[in-house]
N, C-alpha and C positions, 0 to 999 in steps of 0.2 A: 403437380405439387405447387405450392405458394410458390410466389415472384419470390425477390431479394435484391435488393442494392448492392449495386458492384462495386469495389474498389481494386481498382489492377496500380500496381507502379512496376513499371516497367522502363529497361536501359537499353536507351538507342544510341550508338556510338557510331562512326563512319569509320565500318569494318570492313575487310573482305567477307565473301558467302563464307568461307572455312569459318573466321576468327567469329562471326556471326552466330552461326551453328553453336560455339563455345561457349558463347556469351550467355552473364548470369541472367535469368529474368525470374520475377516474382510471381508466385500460382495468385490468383487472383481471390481474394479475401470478401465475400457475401454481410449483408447484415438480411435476417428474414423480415419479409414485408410486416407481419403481424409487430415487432421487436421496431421496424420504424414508425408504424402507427401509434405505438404507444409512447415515445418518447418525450420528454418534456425540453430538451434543450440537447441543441448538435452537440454530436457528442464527436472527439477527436478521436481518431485515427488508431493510437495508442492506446488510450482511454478504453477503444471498444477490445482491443486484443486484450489489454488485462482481465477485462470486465468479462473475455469470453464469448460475445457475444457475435463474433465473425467466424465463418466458417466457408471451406471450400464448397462451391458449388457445384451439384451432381447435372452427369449429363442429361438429365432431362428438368435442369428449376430454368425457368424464366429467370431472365435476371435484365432488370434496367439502370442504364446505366446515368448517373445526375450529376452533373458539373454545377457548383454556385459560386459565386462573388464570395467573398470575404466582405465583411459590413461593418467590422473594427480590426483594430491593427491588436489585439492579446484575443480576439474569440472571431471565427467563421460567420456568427450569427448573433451577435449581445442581445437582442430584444428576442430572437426565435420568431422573426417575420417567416425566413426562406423556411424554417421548419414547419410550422403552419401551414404556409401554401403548400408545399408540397404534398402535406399530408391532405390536405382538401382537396388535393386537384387527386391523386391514388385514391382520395374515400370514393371521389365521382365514379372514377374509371370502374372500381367497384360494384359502386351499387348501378355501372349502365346510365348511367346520366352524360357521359362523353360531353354531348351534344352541348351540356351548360359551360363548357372551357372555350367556344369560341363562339364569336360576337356576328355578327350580319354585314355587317358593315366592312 
């Protein structure tokens, strides 16, 4: 099946194993890879559960996981640099090009 972008939040307290076990944690929320490639501007968190477009992920999708910067203090990405690259660098991995994301040097 297609990859997907993961987003988990999840709570880490200094529990005991018991109080642990208890403890609330959030199922992890997917966007599909096709649904990132085509986006025009990061989209929030919220944004994408209303819009629908998160779903839990089945035991067998790939799912990679992406951390970015924050690049203004009201939006993640204002110009949609980190969007961009990201999708450049997934179109590579796609089309087998790997090899052009790193350098010789």
């Amino acid at each position: 099946s297609a990859p997907a972008i993961g987003y988990r939040l999840h709570l880490r307290f200094e529990l005991t194993m018991a109080e642990q076990l208890e403890a609330p944690s959030f199922q992890m929320q997917v966007i599909s890879m096709s649904t990132l490639l085509c986006m025009r501007r990061m989209t929030a968190f919220g944004q994408l559960m209303r819009l629908e477009w998160l779903h839990e992920p089945t035991a067998d999708e790939v799912v990679h996981f992406v951390s970015h910067e924050w690049l203004g203090y009201s939006h993640p990405d204002p110009t949609g640099f980190q969007l961009r690259r990201l999708q450049s660098v997934f179109n590579k991995l796609i089309e087998e090009r790997a090899s052009e994301l790193f350098s010789e040097k």
